[in-house]
Backbone bond lengths (Angstrom), bond angles and torsions (degrees), N, CA, C in turn:
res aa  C-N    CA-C-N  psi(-1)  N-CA   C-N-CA  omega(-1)  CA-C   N-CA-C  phi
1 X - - - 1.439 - - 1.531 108.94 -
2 X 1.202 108.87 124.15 1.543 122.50 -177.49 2.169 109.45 -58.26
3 X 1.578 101.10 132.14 1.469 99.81 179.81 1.634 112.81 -65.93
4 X 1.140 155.94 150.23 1.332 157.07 162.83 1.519 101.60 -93.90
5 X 1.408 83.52 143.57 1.833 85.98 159.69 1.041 117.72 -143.42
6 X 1.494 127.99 171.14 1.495 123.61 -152.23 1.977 101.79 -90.64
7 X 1.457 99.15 -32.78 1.325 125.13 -176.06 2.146 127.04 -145.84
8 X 1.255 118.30 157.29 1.011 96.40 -172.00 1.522 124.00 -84.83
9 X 1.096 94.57 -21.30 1.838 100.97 151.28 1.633 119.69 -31.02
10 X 1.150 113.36 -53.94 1.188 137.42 170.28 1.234 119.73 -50.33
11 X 1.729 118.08 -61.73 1.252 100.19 158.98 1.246 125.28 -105.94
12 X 1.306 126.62 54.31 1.203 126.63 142.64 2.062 118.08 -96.72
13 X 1.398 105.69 -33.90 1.176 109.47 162.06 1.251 124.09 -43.93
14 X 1.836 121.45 -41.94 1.528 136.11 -167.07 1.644 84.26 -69.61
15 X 1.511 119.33 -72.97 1.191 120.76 -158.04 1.597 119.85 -46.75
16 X 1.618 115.64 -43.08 1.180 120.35 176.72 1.559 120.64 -60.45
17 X 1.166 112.29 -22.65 1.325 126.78 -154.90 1.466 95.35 -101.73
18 X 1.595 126.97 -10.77 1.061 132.62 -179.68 1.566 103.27 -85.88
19 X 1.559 106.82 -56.62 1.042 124.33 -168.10 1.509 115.26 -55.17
20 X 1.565 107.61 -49.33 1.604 117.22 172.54 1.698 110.70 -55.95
21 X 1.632 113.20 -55.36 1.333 102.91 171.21 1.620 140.94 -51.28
22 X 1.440 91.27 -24.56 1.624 108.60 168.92 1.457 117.82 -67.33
23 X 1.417 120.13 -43.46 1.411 127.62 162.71 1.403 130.57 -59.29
24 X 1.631 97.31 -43.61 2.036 92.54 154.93 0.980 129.96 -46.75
25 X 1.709 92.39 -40.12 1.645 91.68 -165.50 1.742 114.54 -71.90
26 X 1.737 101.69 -10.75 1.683 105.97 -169.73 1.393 83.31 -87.34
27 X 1.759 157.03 -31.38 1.032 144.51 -159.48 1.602 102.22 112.92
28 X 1.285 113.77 -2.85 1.861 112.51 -170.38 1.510 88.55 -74.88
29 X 1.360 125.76 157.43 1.030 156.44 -137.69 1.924 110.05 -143.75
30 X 1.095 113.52 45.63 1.884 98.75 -172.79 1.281 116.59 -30.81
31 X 1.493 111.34 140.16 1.785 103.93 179.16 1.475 96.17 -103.26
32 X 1.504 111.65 -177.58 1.176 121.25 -165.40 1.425 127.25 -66.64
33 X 1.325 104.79 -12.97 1.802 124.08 -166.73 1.340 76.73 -109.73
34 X 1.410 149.40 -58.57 1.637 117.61 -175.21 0.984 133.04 -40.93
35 X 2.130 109.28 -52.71 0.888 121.14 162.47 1.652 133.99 -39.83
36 X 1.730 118.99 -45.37 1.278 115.93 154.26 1.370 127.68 -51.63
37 X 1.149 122.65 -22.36 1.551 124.88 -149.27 1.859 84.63 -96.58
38 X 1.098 91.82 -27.11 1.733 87.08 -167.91 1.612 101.79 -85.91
39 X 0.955 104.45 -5.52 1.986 110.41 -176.91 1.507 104.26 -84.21
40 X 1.571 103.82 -42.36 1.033 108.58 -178.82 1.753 117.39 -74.39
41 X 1.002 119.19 -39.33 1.485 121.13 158.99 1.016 122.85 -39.90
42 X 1.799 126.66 -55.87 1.075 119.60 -167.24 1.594 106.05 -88.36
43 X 1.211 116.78 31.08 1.569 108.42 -173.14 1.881 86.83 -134.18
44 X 1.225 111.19 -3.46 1.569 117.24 167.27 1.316 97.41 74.97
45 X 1.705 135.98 24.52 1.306 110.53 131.78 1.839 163.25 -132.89
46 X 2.127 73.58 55.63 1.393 90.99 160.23 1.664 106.68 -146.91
47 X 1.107 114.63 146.03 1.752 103.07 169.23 1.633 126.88 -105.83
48 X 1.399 101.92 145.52 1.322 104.41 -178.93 1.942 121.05 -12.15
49 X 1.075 91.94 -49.83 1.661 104.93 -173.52 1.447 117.74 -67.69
50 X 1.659 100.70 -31.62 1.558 98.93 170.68 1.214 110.08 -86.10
51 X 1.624 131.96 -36.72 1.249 127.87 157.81 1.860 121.95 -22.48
52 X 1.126 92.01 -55.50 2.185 102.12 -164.90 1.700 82.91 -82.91
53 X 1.412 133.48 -41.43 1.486 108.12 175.81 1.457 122.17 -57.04
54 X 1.004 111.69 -35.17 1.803 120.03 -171.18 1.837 104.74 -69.19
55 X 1.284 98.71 -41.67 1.579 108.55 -167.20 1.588 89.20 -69.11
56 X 1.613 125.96 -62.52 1.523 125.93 175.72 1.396 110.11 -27.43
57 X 1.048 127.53 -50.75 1.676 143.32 -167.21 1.292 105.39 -81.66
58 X 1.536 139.01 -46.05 1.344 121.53 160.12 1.531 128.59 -74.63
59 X 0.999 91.35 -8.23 2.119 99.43 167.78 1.622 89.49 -106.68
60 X 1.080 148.05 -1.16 1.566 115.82 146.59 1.703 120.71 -79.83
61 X 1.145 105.95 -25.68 1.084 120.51 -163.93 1.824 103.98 -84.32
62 X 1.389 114.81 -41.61 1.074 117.90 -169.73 1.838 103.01 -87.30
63 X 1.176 116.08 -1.58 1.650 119.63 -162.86 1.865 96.10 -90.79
64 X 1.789 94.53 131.52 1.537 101.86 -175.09 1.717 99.05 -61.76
65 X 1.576 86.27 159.36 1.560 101.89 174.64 1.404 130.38 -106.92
């Protein structure tokens, strides 16, 4: 049976909170800028897509030459 939510705030919180727990459970470690990035998502102001662009752009940026 599918979860409801009252708002999408709501379920974006469930989902993240899934997602982060799933990664503990592999041993992944969120760093501190994930952790923001995901605050900011679930408060609707950033989206997934700008999230994985920004991260693309600091691993280009940070990748030896």
């Amino acid at each position: 049976m599918p979860t409801k939510f009252a708002n999408q705030s709501q379920a974006r919180q469930y989902n993240v909170s899934n997602a982060v727990a799933s990664a503990r459970i592999e041993g992944i470690v969120p760093t501190k800028q994930l952790e923001q990035n995901l605050t900011d998502y679930v408060a609707g102001k950033k989206s997934i897509a700008q999230i994985l662009e920004e991260t693309k752009q600091r691993y280009a940026a940070n990748r030896p030459k």
